[in-house]
C-alpha positions in Angstrom: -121.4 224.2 -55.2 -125.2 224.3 -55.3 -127.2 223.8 -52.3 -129.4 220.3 -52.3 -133.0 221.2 -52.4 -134.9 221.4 -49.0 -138.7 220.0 -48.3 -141.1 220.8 -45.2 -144.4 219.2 -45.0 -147.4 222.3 -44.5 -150.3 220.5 -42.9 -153.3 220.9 -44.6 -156.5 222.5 -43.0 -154.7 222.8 -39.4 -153.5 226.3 -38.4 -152.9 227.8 -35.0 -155.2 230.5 -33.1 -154.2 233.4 -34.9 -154.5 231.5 -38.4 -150.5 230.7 -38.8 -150.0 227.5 -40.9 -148.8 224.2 -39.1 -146.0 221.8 -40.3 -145.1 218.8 -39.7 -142.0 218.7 -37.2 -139.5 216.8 -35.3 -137.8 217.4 -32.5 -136.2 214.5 -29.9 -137.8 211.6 -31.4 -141.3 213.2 -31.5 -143.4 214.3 -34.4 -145.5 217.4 -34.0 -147.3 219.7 -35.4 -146.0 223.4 -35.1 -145.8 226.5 -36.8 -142.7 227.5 -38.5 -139.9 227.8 -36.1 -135.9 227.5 -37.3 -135.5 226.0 -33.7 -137.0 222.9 -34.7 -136.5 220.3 -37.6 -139.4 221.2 -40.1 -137.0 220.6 -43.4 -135.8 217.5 -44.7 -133.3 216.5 -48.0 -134.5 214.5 -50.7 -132.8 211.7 -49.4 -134.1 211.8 -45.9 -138.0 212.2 -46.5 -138.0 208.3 -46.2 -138.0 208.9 -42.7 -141.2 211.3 -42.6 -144.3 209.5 -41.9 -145.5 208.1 -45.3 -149.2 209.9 -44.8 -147.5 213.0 -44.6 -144.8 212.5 -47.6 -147.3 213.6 -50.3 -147.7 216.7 -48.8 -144.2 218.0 -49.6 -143.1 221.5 -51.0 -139.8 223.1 -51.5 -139.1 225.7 -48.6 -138.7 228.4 -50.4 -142.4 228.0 -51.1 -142.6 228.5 -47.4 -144.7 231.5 -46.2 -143.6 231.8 -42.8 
C-alpha cells in the first residue's frame, strides 16, 4: 500500500537563534511557529491542508524535502 504524501509548511525568512528553520505548527488548537519537532503536528495530508491557515497554504513542500 503506498503511503499518502505528507506536507509541512517552512516559514519563510523566520528562523530560531541558532539559525534552525521555523514551521508552521499546531498543537491544542494553537498555531505556532517552531522548529521541527515530531512531538508536535507540523505535517498535514493533502486532504487536510484546508484546515492550515490559507496565507500559509502556498508555502507547502513535501516532508521529505524537510531538512531538519
Amino acid at each position: 500500500m503506498k503511503e499518502e504524501i505528507r506536507y509541512c509548511i517552512p516559514l519563510p525568512h523566520l528562523k530560531t537563534n541558532d539559525g534552525s528553520k521555523q514551521y508552521l505548527s499546531h498543537n491544542k488548537g494553537s498555531w505556532f511557529a517552531s522548529r521541527w519537532d515530531d512531538r508536535l503536528r507540523q505535517a498535514w495530508k493533502e486532504k487536510h491542508l484546508k484546515y492550515i491557515p490559507e496565507e500559509y497554504r502556498k508555502y507547502a513542500v513535501e516532508v521529505k524535502e524537510v531538512q531538519k
